[in-house]
LUMVOFI-654279 format. One record per atom (N, C-alpha, C, CB): residue number from 1; atom name; y, z, x. Coordinates in steps of 0.05 Angstrom, whole numbers, padded with zeros to 5 digits. Glycine has a CB too. Layout:
! LUMVOFI-654279
+-----+------+--------+--------+--------+
|   n | atom |      y |      z |      x |
+-----+------+--------+--------+--------+
| NUM |   CA |      Y |      Z |      X |
...
+-----+------+--------+--------+--------+
//
This chain:
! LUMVOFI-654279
+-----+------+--------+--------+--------+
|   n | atom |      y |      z |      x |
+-----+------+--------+--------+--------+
|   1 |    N | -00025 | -00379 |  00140 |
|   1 |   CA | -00045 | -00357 |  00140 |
|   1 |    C | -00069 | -00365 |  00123 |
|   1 |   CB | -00032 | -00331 |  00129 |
|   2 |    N | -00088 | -00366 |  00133 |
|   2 |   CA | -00111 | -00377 |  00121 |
|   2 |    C | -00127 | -00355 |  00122 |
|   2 |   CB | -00123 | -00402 |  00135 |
|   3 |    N | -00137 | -00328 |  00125 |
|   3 |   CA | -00145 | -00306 |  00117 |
|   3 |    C | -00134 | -00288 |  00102 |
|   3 |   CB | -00151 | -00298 |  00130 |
|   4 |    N | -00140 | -00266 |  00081 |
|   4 |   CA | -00125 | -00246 |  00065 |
|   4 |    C | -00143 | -00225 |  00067 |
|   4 |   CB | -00118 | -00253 |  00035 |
|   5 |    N | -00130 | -00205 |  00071 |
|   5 |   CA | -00140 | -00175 |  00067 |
|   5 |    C | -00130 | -00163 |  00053 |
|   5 |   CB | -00139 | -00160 |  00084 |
|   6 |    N | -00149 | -00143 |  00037 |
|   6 |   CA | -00136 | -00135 |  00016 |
|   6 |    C | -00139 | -00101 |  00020 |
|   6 |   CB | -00148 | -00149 | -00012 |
|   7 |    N | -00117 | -00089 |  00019 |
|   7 |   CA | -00131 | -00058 |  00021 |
|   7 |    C | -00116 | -00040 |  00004 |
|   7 |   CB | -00130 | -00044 |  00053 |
|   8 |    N | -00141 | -00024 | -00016 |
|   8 |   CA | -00139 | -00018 | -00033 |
|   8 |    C | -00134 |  00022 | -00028 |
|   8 |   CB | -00160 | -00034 | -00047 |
|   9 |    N | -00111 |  00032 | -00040 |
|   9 |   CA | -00108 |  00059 | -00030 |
|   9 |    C | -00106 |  00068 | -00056 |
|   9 |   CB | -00086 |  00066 | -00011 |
|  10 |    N | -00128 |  00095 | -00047 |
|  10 |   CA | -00127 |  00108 | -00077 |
|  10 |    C | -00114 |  00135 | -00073 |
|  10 |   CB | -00158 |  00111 | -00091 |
|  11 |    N | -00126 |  00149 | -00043 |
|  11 |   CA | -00114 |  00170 | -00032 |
|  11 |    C | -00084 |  00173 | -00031 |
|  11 |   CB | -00123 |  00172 | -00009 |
|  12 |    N | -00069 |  00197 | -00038 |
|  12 |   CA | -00047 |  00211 | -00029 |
|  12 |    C | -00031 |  00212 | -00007 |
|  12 |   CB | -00052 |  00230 | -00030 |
|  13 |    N | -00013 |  00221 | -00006 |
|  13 |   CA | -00005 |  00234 |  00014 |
|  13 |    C | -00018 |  00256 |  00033 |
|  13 |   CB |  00012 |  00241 |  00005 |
|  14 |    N | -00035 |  00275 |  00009 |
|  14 |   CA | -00038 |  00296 |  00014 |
|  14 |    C | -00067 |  00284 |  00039 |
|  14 |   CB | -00041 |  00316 | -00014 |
|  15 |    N | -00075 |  00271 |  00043 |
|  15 |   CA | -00096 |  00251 |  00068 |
|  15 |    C | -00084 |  00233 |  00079 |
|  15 |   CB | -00122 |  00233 |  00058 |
|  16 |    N | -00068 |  00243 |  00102 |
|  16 |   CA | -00048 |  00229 |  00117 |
|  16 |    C | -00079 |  00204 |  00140 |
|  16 |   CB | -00022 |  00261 |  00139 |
|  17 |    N | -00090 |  00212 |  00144 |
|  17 |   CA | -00109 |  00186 |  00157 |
|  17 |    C | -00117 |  00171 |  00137 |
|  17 |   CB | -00137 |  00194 |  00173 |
|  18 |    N | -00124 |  00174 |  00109 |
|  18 |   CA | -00141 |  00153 |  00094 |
|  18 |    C | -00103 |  00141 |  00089 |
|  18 |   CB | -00169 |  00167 |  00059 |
|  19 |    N | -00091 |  00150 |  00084 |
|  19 |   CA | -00064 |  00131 |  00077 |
|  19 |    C | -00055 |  00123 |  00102 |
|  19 |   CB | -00038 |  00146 |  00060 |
|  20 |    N | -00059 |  00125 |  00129 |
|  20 |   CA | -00038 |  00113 |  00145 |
|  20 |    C | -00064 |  00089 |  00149 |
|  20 |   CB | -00022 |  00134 |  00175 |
|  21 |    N | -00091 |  00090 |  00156 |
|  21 |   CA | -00102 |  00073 |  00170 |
|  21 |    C | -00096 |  00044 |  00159 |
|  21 |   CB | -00128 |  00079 |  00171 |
|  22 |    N | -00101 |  00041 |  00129 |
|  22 |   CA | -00096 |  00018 |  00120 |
|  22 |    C | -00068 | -00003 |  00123 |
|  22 |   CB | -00100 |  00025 |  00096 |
|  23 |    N | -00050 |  00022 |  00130 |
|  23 |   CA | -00020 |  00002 |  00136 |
|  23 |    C | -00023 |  00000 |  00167 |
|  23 |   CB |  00017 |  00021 |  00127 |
|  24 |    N | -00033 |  00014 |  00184 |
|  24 |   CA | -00042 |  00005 |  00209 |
|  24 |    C | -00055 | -00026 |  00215 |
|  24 |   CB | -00062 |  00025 |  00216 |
|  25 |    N | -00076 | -00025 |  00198 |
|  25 |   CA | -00094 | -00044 |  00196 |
|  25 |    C | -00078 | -00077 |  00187 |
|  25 |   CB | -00115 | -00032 |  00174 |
|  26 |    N | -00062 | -00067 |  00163 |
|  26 |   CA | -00045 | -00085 |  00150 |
|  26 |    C | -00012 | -00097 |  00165 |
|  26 |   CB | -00039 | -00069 |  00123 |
|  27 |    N | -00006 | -00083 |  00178 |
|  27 |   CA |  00011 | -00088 |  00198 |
|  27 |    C |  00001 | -00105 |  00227 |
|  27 |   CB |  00020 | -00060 |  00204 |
|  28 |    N | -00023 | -00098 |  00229 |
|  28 |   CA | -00036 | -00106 |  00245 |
|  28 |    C | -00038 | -00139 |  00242 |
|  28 |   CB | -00058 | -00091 |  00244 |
|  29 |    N | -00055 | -00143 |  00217 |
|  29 |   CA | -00063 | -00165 |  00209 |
|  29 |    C | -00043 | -00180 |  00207 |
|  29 |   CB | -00076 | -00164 |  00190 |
|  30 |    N | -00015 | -00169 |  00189 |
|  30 |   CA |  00012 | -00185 |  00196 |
|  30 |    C |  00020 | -00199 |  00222 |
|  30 |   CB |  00031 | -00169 |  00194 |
|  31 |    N |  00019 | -00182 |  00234 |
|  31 |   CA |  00036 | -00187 |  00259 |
|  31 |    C |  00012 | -00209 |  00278 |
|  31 |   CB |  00046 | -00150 |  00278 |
|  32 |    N | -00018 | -00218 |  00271 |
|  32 |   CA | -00033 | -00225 |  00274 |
|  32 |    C | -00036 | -00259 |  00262 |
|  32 |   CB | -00046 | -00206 |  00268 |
|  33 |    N | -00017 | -00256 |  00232 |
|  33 |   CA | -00015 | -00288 |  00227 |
|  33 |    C | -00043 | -00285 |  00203 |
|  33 |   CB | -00021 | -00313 |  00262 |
|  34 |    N | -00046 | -00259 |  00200 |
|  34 |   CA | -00075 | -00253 |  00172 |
|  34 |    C | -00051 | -00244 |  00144 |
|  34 |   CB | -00107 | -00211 |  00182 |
|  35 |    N | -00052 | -00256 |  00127 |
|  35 |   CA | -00045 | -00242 |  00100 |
|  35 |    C | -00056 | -00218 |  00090 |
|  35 |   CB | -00051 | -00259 |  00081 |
|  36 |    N | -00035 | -00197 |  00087 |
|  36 |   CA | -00049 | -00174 |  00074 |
|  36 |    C | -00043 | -00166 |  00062 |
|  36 |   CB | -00055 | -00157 |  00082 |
|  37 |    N | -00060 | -00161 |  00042 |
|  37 |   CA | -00039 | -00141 |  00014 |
|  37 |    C | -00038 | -00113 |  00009 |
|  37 |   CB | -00047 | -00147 | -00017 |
|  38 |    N | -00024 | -00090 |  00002 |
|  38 |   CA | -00040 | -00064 | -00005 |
|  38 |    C | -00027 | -00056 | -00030 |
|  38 |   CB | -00038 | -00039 |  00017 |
|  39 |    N | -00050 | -00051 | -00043 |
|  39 |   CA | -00055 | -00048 | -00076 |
|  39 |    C | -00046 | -00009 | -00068 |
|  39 |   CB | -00100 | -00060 | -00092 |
|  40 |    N | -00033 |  00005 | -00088 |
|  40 |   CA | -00032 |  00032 | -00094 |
|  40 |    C | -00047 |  00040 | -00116 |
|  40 |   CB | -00006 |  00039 | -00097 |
|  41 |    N | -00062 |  00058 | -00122 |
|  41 |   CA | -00081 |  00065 | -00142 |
|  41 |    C | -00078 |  00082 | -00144 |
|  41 |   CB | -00103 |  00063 | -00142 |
|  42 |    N | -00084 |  00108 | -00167 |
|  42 |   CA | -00102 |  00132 | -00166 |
|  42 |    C | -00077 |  00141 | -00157 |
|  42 |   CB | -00133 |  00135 | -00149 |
|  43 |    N | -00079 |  00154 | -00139 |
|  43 |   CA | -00055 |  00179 | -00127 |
|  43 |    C | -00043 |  00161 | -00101 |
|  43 |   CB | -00073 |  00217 | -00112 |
|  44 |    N | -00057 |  00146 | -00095 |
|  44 |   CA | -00050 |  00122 | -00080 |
|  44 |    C | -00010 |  00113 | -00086 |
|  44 |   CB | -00076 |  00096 | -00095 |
|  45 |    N | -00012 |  00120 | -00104 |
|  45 |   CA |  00011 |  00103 | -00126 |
|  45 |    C |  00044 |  00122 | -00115 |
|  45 |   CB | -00001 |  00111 | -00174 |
|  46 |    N |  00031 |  00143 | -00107 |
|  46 |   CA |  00056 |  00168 | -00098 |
|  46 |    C |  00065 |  00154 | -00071 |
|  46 |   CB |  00043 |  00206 | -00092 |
|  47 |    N |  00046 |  00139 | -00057 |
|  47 |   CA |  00063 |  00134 | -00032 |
|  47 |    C |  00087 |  00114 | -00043 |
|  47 |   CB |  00044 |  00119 | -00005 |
|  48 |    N |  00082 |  00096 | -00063 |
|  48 |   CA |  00103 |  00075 | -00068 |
|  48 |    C |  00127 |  00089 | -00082 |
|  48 |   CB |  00091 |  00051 | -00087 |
|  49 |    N |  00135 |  00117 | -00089 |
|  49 |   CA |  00158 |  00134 | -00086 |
|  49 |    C |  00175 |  00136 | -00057 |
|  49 |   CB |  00149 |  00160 | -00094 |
|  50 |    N |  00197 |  00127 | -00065 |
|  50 |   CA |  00225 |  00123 | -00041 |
|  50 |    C |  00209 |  00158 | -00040 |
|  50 |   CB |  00274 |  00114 | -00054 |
|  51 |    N |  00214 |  00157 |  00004 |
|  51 |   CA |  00214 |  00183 |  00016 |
|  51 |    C |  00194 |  00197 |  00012 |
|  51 |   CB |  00234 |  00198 |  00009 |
|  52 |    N |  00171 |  00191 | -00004 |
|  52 |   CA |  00145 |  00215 | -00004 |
|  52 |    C |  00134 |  00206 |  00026 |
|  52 |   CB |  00115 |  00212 | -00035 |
|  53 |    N |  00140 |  00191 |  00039 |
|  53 |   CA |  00122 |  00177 |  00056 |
|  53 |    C |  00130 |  00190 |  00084 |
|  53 |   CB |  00125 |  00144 |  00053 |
|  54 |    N |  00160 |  00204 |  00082 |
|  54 |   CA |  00178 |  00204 |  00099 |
|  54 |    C |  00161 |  00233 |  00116 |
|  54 |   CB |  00211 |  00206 |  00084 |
|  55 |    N |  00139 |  00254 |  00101 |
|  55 |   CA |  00132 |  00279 |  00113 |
|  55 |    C |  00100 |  00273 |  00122 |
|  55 |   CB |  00137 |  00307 |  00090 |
|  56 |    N |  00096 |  00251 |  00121 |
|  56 |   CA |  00068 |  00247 |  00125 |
|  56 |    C |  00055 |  00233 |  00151 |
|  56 |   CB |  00060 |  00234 |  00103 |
|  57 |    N |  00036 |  00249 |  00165 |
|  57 |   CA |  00043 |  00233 |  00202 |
|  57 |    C |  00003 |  00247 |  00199 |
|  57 |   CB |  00084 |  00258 |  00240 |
|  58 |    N | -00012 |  00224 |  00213 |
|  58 |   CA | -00039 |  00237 |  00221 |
|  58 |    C | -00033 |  00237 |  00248 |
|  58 |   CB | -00070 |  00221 |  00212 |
|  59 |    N | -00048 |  00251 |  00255 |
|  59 |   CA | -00054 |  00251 |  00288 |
|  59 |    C | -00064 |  00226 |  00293 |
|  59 |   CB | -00077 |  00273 |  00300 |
|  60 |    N | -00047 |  00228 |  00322 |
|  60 |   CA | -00056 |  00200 |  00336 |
|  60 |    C | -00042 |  00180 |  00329 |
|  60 |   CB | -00083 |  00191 |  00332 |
|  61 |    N | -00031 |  00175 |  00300 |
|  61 |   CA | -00019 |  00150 |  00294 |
|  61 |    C |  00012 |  00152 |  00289 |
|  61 |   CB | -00032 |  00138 |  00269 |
|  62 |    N |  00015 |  00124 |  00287 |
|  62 |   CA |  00055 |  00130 |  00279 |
|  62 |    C |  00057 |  00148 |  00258 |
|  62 |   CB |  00076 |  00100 |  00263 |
|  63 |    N |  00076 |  00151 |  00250 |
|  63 |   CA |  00087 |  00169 |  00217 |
|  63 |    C |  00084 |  00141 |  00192 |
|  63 |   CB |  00134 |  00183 |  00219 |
|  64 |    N |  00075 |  00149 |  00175 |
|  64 |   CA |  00061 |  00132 |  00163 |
|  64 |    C |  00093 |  00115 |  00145 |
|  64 |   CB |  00033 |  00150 |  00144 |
|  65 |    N |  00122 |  00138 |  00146 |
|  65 |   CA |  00142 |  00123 |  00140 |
|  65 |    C |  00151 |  00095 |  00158 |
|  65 |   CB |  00161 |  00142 |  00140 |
|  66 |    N |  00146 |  00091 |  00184 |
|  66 |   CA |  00143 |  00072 |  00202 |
|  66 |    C |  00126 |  00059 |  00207 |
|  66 |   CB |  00146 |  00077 |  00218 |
|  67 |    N |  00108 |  00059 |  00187 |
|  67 |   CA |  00088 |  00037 |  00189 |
|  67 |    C |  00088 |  00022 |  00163 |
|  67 |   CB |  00059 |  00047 |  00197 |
|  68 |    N |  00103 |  00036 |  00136 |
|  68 |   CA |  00107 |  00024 |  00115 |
|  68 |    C |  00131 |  00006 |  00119 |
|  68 |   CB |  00108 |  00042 |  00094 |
|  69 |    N |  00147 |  00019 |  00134 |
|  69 |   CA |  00167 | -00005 |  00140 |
|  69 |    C |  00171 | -00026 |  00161 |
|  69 |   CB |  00188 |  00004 |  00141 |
|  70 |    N |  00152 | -00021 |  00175 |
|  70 |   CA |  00140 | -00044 |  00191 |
|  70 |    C |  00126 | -00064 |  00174 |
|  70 |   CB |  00120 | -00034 |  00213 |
|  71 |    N |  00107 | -00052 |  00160 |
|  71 |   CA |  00095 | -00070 |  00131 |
|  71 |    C |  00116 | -00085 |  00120 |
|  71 |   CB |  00084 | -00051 |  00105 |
|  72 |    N |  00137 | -00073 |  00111 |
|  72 |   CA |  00156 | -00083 |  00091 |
|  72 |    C |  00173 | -00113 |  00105 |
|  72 |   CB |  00179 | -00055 |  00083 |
|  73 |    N |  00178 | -00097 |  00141 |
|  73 |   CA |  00194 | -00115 |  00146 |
|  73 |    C |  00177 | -00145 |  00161 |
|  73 |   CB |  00215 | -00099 |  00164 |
|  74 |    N |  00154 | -00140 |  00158 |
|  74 |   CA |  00139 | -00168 |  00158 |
|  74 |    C |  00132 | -00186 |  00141 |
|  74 |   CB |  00120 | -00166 |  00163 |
|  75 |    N |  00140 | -00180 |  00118 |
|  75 |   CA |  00129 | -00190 |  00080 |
|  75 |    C |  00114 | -00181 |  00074 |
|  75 |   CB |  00119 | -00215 |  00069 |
|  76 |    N |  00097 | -00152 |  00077 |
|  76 |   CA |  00083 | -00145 |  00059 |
|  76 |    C |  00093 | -00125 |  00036 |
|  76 |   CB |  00063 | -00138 |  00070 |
|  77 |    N |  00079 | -00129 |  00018 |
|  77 |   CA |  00086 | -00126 | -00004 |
|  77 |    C |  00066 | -00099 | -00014 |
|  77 |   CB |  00084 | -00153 | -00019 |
|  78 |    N |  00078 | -00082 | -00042 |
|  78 |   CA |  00059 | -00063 | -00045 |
|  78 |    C |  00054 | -00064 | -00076 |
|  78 |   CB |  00069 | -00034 | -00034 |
|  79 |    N |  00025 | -00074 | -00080 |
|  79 |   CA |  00023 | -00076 | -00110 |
|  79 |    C |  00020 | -00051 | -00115 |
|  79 |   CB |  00000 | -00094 | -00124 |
|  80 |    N |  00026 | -00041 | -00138 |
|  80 |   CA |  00032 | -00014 | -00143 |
|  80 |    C |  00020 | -00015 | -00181 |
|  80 |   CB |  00073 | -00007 | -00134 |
|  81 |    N | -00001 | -00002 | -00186 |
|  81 |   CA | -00017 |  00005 | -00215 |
|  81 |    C |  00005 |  00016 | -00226 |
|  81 |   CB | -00046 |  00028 | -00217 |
|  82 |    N |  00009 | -00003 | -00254 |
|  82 |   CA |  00023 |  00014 | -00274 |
|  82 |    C |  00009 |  00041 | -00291 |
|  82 |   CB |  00030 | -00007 | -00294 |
|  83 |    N | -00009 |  00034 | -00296 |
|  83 |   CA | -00019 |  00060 | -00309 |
|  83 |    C | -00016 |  00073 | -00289 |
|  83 |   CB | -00047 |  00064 | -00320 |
|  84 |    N | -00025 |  00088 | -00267 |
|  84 |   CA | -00026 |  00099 | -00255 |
|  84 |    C |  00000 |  00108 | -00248 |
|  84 |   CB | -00039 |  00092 | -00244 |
|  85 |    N |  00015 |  00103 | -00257 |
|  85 |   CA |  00047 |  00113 | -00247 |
|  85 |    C |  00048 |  00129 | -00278 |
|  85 |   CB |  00078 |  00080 | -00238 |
|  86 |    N |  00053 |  00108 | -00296 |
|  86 |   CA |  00054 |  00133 | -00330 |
|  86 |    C |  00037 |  00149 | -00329 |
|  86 |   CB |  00048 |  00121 | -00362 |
|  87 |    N |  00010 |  00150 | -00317 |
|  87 |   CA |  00004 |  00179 | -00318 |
|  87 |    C |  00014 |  00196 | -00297 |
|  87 |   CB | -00022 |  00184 | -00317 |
|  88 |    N |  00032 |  00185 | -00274 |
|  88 |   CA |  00036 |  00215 | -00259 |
|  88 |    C |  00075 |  00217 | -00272 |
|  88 |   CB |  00030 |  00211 | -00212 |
|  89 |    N |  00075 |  00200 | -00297 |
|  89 |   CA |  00114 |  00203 | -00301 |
|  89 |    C |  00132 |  00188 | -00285 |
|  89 |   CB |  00127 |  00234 | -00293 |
|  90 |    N |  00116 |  00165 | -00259 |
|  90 |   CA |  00138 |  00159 | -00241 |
|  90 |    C |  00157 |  00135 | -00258 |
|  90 |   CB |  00125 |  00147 | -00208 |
|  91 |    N |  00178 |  00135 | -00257 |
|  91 |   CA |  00193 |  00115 | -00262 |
|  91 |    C |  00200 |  00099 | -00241 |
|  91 |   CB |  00212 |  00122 | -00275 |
|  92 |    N |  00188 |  00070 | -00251 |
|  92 |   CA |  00182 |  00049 | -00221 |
|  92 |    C |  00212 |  00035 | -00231 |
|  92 |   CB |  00144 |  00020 | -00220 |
|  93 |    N |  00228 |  00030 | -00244 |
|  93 |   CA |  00256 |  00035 | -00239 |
|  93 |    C |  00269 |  00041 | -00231 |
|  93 |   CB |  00265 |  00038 | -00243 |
|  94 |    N |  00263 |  00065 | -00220 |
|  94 |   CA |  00286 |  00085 | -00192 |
|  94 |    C |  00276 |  00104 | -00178 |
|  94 |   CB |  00313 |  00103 | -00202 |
|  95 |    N |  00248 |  00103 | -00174 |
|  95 |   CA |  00227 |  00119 | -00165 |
|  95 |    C |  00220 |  00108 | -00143 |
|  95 |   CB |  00206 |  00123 | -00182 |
|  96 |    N |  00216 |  00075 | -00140 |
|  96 |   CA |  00191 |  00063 | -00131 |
|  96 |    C |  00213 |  00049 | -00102 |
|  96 |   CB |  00172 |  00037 | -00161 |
|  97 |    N |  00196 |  00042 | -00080 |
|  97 |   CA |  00212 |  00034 | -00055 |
|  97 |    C |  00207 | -00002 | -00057 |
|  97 |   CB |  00195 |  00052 | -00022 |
|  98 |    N |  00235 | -00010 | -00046 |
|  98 |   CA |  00238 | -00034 | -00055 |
|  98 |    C |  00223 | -00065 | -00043 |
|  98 |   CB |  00263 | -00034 | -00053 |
|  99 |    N |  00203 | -00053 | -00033 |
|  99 |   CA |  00177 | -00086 | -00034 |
|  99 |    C |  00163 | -00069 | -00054 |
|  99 |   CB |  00149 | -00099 |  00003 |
| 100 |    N |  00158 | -00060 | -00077 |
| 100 |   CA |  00133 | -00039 | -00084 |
| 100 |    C |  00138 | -00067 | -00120 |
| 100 |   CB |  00142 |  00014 | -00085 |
| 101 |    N |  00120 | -00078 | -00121 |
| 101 |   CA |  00108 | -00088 | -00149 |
| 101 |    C |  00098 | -00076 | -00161 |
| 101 |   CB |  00092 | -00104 | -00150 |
| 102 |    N |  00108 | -00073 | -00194 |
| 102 |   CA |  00080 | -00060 | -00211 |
| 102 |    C |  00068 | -00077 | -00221 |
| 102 |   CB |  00084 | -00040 | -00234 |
| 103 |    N |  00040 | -00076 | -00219 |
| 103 |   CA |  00020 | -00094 | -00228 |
| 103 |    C |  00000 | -00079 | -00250 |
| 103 |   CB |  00004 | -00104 | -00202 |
| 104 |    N | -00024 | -00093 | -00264 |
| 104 |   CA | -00046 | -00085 | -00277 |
| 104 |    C | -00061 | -00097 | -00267 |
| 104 |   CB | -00049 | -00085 | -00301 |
| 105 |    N | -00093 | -00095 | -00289 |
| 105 |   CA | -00115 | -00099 | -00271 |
| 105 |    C | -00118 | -00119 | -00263 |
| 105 |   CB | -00135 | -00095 | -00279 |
| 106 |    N | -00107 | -00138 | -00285 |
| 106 |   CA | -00107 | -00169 | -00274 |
| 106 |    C | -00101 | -00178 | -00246 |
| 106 |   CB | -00090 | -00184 | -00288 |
| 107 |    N | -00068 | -00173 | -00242 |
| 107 |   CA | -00074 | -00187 | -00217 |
| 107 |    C | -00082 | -00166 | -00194 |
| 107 |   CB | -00048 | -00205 | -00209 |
| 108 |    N | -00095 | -00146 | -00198 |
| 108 |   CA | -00116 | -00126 | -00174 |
| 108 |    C | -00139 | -00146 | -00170 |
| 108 |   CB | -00131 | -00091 | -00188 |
| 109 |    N | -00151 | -00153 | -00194 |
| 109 |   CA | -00167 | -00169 | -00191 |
| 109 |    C | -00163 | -00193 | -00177 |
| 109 |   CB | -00175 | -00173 | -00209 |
| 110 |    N | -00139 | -00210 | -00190 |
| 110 |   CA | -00142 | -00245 | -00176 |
| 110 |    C | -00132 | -00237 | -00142 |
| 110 |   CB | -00110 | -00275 | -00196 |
| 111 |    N | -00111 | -00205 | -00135 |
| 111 |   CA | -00117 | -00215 | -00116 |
| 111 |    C | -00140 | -00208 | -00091 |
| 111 |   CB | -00096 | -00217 | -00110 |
| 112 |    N | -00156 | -00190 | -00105 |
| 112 |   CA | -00192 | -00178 | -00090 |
| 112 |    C | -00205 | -00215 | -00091 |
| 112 |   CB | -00220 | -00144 | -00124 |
| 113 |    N | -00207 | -00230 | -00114 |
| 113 |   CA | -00230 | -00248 | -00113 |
| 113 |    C | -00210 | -00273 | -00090 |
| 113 |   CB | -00242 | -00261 | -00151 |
| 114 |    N | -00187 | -00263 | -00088 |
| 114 |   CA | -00180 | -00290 | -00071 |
| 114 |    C | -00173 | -00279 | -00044 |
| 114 |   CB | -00152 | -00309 | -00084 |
| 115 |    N | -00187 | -00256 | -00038 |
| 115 |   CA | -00187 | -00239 | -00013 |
| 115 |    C | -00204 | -00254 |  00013 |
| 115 |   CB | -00202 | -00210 | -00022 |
| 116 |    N | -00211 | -00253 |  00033 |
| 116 |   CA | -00222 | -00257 |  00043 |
| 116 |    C | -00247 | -00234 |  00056 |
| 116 |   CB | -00206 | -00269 |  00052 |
| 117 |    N | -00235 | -00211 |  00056 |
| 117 |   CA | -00240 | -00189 |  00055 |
| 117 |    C | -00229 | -00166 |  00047 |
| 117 |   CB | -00245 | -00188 |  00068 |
| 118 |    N | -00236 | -00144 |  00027 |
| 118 |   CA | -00223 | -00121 |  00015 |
| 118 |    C | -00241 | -00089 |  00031 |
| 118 |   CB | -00228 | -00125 | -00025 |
| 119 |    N | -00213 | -00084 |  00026 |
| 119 |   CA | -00216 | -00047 |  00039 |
| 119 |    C | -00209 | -00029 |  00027 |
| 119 |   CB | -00200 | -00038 |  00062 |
| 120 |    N | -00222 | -00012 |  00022 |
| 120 |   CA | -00217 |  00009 |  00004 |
| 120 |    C | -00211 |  00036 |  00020 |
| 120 |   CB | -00240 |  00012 | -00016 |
| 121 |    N | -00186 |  00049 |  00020 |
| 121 |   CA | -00189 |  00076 |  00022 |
| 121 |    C | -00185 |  00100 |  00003 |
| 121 |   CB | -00178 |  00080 |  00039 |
+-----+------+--------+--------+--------+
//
């Protein structure tokens, strides 16, 4: 894989299109032979809780629980903000679904500058 995408989710659950498109996109790129990563942020961070994912479906697209595990079962991975979890209380010990990394800013950063292209929703 000689391209990387990086897509960065800050939105909830509670915006079932800004959270499903990016695993669309990222599944996509998988199954395409593109590297993709998706960073959790901000409220972003609640989808990487086992089952929050399980009530959330936009129109038009899969249920966004079947597209995270389509993600998962291709190698992608979910960097997942530690701060952002201590401020909402999650414990990424027995909270968090099992491709889900906790990371800081650092490697958000190394992996945006070694992106080929980044997406933000």
């Amino acid at each position: 894989m000689a391209e990387k995408l990086m897509f960065m989710v800050t939105h909830g659950p509670d915006h079932p299109e800004h959270v499903t498109i990016p695993f669309v996109m990222a599944v996509a790129a998988l199954a395409s032979d593109v590297e993709a990563v998706i960073g959790l942020q901000a409220d972003g961070v609640e989808l990487g809780v086992m089952g929050r994912a399980d009530s959330v479906a936009a129109e038009g697209f899969p249920r966004l629980s079947k597209l995270m595990n389509d993600y998962k079962e291709l190698g992608g991975k979910l960097l997942v903000c530690s701060p952002c979890l201590k401020s909402r209380g999650i414990d990424a010990a027995t909270q968090l679904v099992d491709n889900a990394e906790v990371v800081a800013a650092a490697r958000f950063v190394a992996e945006l500058t070694s992106a080929t292209n980044a997406l933000s929703y």
